[in-house]
C-alpha positions as CSV (number, residue, x, y, z in Angstrom):
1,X,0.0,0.0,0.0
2,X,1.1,3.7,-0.9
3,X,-0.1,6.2,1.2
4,X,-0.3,9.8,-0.9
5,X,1.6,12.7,0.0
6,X,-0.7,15.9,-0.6
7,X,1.5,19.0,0.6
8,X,4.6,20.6,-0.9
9,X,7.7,20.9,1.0
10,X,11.1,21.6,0.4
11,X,13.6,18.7,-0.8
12,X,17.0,18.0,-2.2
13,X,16.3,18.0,-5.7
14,X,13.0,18.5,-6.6
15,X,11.4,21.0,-9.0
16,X,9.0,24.0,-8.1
17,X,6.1,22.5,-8.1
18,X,3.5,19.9,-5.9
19,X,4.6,16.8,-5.4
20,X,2.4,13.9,-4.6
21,X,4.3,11.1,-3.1
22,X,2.4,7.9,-1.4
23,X,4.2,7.4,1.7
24,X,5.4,4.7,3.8
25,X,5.4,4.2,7.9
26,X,5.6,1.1,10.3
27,X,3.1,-1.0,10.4
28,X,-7.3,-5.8,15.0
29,X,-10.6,-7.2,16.0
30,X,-13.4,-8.8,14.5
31,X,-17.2,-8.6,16.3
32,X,-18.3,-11.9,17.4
33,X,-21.7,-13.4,15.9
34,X,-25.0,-13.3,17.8
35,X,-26.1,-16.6,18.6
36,X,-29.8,-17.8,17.4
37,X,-31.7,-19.5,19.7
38,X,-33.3,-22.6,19.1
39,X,-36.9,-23.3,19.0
40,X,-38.7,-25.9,21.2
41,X,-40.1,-28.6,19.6
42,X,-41.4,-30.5,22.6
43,X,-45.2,-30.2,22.4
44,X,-47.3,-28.2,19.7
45,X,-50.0,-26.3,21.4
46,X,-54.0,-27.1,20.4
47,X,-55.2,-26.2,17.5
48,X,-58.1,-23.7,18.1
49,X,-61.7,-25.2,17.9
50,X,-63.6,-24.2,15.0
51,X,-68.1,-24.2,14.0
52,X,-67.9,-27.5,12.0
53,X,-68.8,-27.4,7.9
54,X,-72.2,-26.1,7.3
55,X,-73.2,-29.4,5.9
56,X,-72.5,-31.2,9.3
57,X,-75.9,-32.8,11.6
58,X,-74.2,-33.9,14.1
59,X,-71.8,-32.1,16.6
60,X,-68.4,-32.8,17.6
61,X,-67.4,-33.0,21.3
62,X,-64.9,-30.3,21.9
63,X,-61.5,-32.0,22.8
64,X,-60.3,-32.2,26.2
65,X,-57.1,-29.5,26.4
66,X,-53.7,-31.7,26.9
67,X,-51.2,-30.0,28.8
68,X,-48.7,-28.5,26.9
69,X,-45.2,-28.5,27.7
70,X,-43.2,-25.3,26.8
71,X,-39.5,-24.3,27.2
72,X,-37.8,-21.5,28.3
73,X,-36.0,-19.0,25.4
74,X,-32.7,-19.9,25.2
75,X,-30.6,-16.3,26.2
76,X,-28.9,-14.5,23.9
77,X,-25.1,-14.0,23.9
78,X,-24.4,-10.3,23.3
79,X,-21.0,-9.4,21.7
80,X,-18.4,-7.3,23.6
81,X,-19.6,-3.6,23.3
82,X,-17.1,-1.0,21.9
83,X,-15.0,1.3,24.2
84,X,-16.6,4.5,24.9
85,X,-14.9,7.0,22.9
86,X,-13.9,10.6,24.8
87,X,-13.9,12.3,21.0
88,X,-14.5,11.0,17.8
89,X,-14.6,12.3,14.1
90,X,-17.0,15.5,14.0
91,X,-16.7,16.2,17.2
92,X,-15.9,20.3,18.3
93,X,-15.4,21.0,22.0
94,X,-12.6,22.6,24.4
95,X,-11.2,19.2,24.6
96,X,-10.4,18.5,21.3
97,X,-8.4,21.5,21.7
98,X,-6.2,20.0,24.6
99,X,-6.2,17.2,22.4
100,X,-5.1,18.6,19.0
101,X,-2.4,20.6,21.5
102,X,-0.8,17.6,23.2
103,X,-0.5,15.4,20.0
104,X,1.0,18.6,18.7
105,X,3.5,18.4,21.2
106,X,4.7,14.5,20.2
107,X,4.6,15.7,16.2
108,X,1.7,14.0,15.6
109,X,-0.7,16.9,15.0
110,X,0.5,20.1,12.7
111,X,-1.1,23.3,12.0
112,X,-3.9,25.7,13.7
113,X,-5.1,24.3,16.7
114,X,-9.4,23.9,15.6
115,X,-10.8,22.5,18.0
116,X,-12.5,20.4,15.5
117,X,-12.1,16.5,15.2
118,X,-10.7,16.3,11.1
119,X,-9.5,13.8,9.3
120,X,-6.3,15.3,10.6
121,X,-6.3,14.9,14.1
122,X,-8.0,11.5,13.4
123,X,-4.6,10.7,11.7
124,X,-2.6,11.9,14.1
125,X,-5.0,9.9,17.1
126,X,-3.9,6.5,14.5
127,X,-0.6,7.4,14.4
128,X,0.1,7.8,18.1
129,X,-1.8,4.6,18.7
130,X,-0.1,2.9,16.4
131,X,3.1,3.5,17.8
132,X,1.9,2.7,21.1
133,X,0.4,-0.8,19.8
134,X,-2.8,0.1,20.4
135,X,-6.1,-0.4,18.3
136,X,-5.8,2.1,15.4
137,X,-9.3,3.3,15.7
138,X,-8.7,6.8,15.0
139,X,-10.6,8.0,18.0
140,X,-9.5,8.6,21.8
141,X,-11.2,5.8,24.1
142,X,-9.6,6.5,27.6
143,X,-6.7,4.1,27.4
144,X,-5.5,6.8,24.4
145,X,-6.2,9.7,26.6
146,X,-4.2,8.2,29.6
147,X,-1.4,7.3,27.4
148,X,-1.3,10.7,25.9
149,X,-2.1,12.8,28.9
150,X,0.8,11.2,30.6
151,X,3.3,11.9,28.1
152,X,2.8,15.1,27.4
153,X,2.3,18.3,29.5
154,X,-1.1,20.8,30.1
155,X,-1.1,23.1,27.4
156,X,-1.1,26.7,27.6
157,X,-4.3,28.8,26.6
158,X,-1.9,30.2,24.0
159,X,-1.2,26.9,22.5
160,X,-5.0,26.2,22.6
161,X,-5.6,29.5,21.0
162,X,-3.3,29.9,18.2
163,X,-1.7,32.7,20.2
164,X,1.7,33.0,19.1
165,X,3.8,34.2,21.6
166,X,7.5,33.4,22.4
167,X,8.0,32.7,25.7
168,X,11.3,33.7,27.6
169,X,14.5,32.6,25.6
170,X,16.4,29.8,27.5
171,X,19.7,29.7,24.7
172,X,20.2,32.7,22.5
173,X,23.2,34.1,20.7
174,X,25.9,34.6,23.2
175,X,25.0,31.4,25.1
176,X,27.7,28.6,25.2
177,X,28.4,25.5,26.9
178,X,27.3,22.1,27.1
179,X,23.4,22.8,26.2
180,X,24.6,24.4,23.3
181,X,26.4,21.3,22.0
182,X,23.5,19.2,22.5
183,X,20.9,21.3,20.6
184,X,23.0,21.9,17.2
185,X,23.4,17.6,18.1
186,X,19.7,17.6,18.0
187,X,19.4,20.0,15.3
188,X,21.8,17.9,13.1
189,X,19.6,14.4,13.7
190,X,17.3,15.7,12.1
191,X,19.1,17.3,9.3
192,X,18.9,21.7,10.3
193,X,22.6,21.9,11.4
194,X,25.7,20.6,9.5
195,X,29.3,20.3,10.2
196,X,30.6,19.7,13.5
197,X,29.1,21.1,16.1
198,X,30.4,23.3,18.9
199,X,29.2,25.2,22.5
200,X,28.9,28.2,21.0
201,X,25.8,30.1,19.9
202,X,26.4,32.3,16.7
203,X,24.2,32.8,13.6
204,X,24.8,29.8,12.2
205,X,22.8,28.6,15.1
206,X,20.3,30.8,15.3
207,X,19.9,30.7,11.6
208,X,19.4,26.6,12.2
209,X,16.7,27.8,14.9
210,X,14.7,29.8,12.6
211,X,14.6,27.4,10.1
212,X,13.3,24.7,12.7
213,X,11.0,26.8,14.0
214,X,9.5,27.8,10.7
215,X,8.9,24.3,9.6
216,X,6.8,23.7,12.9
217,X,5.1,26.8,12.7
218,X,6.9,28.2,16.4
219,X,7.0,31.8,16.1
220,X,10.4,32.2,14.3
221,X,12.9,34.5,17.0
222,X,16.0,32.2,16.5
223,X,16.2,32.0,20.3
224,X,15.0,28.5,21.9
225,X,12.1,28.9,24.3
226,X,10.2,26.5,25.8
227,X,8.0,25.9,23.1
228,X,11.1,24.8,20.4
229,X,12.9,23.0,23.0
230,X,10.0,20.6,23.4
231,X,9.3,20.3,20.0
232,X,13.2,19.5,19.3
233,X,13.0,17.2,22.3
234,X,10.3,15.3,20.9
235,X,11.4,14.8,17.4
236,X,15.0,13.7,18.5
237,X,17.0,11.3,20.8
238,X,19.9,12.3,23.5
239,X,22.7,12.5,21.7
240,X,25.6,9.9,21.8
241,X,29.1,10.8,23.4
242,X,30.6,10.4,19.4
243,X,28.0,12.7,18.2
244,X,28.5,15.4,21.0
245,X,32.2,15.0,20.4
246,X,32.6,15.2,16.7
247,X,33.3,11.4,16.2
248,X,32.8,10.4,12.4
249,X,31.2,6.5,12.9
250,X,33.7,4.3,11.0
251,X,32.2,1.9,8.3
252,X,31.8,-1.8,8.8
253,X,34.4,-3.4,7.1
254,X,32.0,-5.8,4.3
255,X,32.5,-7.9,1.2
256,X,31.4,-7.9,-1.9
257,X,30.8,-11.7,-2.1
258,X,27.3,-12.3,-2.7
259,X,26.3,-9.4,-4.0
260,X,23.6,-8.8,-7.3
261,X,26.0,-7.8,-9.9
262,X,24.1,-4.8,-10.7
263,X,25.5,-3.7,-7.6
264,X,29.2,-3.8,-8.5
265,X,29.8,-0.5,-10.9
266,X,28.9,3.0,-9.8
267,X,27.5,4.5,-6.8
268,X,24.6,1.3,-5.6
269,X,22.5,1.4,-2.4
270,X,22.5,-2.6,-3.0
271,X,19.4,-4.3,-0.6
272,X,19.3,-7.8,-0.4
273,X,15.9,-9.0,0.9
274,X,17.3,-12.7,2.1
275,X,20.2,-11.1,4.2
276,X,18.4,-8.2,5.3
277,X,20.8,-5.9,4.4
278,X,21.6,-2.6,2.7
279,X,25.2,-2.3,1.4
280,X,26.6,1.5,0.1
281,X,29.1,0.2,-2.6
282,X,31.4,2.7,-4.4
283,X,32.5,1.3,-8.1
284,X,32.4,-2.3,-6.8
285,X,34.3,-1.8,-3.0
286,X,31.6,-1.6,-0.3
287,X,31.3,1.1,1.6
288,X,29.0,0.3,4.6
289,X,26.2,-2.5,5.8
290,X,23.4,-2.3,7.7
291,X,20.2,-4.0,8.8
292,X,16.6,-3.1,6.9
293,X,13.3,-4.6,6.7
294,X,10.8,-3.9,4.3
295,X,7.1,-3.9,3.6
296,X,4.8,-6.8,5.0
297,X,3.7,-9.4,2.6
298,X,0.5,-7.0,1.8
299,X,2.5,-4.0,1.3
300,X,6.1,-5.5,-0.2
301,X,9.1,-3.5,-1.1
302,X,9.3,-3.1,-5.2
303,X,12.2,-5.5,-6.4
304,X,14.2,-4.2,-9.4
305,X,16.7,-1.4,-10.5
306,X,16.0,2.1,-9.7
307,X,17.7,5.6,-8.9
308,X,17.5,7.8,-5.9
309,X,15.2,11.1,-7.2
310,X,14.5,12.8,-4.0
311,X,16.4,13.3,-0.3
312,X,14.9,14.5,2.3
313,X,16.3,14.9,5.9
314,X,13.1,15.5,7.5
315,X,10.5,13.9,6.1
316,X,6.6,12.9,8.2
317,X,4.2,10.7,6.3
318,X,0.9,12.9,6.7
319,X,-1.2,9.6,6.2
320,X,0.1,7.8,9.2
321,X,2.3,10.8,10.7
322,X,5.3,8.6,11.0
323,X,8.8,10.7,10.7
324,X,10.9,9.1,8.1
325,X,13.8,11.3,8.4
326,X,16.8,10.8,6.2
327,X,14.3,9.7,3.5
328,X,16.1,8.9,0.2
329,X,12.8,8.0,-2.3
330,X,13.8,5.7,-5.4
331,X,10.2,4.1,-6.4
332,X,7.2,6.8,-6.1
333,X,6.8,6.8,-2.4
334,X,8.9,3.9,-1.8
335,X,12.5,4.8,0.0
336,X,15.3,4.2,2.3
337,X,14.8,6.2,5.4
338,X,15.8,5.6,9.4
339,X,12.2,4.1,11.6
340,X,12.6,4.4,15.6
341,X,9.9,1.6,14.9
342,X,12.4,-0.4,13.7
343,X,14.6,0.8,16.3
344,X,12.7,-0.4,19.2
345,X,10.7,-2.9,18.0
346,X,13.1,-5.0,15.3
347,X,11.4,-7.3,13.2
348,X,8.3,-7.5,14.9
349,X,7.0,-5.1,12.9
350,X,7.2,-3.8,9.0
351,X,7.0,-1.2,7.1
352,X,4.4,0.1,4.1
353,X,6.7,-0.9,1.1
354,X,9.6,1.9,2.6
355,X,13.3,0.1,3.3
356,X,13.6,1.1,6.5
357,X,17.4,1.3,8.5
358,X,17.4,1.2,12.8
359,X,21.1,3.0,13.1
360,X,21.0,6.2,12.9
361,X,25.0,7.3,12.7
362,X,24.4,5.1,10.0
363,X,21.9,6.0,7.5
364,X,23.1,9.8,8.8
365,X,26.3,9.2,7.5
366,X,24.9,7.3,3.7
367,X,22.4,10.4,3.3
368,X,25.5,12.3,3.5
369,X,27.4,10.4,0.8
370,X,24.3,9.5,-1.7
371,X,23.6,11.8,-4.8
372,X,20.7,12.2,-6.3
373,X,20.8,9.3,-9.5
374,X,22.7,7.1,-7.4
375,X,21.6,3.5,-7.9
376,X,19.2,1.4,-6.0
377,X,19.0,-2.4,-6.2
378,X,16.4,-4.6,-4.6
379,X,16.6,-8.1,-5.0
């Protein structure tokens, strides 16, 4: 299955234009039948006396009544009612305010808080209790409004109100230290900073801010406040000691033996679907390897020859409103990208057709060396 992507965003290579891509993320009950009861066959009841024919002289004695043996209805199992859902589709109260503003806070709602129950916060609902292996109803029952309430914090009436207002700046230009290293770390796992990063706080940072905030429609100061530090928080992991330090993750030494031979000239993201592996191979010497899985067996991963068309470091599915960051798209809406699915639940779970990598030094450090028309072999 291909999901569709229906809004425009900015990406490595692609023309002015919209762009509709179908996109890919990681991947429950049936009603039980009510039982028919039986009908007792025991004893027929009388049949009712009637005048006898008109052509009759003589009368016939009324019978004596037998007595007539009946049985009791057999019950009738009910099925297991639905949860009671909190909000639903179509619904517009105060709550689906909070609730638009906490999914908001975990990436999984974007734009003006409504207070109205769309097909957009009912994607974002499915999204988050997808990730949370829950039934993917699309509406809040209160085991999703426990689970979300208790990750996330009250929100302000500004946040509930589209008020726009920065709140006091916790790191601005001038600040250094450690803090500082860890949010141009942040920034850079998701693809706003590049190079190495540092503890101090210039323009190149605060240019990085800007562009964050801008994407998640934060009121663009370049200064973190509360707001953008959650927001980073929540898209991103703590950053390792290598990353905070500047330490460049050294490929996996890897043969070539048993690779497809398309894979052995040029620049080849080479995926092997028996060994569960991607391999970066540079004119036949391999680069790096790392783990993948693909699509389940209703959504597979296209087998064949293709070339990368699209990269993009920040990429969110708006079907399921999964983050596929690092995405590098070779078939439609099919493509390589890291999946914290993948990276904390392994192959328990799939993907929608995407090839989708759990290291992420890893895939950070192949976005960085694949060029758009670079090969990509499935076999």
């Amino acid at each position: 299955m291909r999901n569709r992507f229906g809004r425009q965003v900015g990406m490595v290579g692609l023309a002015a234009g919209v762009l509709a891509l179908s996109a890919c993320g990681p991947s429950v009950g049936g009603g039980g039948a009510i039982a028919t009861p039986s009908t007792s066959a025991a004893t027929s009841a009388p049949s009712p006396v009637t005048d006898p024919p008109s052509s009759s002289t003589t009368s016939t004695p009324a019978p004596t009544p037998s007595t007539v043996t009946t049985s009791s209805p057999t019950s009738t199992p009910t099925s297991t009612p639905p949860p009671a859902y909190l909000m639903t589709t179509g619904a517009k109260t105060a709550q689906v305010r909070d609730l638009q503003s906490r999914l908001a806070q975990l990436n999984w709602y974007e734009g003006a808080i409504s207070g109205t129950y769309d097909t957009t916060t009912q994607a974002g609902v499915r999204g988050f209790q997808s990730k949370r292996g829950m039934s993917e109803t699309g509406s809040v029952d209160q085991a999703t409004w426990a689970s979300l309430t208790g990750m996330t914090r009250q929100p302000t009436d500004d946040e509930m109100n589209n008020r726009m207002t920065a709140g006091p700046a916790l790191y601005k230009q001038g600040s250094t230290g450690a803090v500082v290293r860890n949010l141009q770390a942040r920034l850079k796992q998701i693809g706003w900073w590049s190079g190495d990063v540092s503890d101090s706080y210039g323009p190149s940072t605060a240019a990085a801010v800007k562009s964050f905030q801008a994407k998640r429609e934060i009121l663009v100061t370049g200064e973190v406040d509360q707001r953008t530090l959650d927001k980073l928080n929540g898209m991103t992991r703590t950053p390792t000691s290598d990353e905070l330090n500047n330490v460049k993750p050294a490929p996996a030494p890897v043969s070539a033996t048993g690779l497809d031979p398309r894979c052995l000239t040029g620049h080849t993201i080479c995926i092997s679907k028996a060994t569960r592996s991607l391999t970066w191979v540079v004119d036949g010497q391999p680069q790096l390897n790392l783990a993948v899985r693909f699509g389940s067996e209703n959504t597979p991963t296209r087998e064949g020859q293709f070339s990368v068309d699209i990269k993009h470091a920040d990429w969110t599915s708006t079907l399921y409103g999964s983050k596929m960051p690092y995405s590098m798209f070779f078939s439609g809406g099919e493509a390589v990208h890291y999946s914290s699915d993948f990276a904390a639940r392994g192959y328990a779970g799939a993907s929608h057709g995407c090839v989708n990598v759990r290291d992420l030094q890893g895939i950070t450090w192949l976005f960085s060396q694949v060029n758009l028309g670079d090969k990509v072999v499935v076999y």
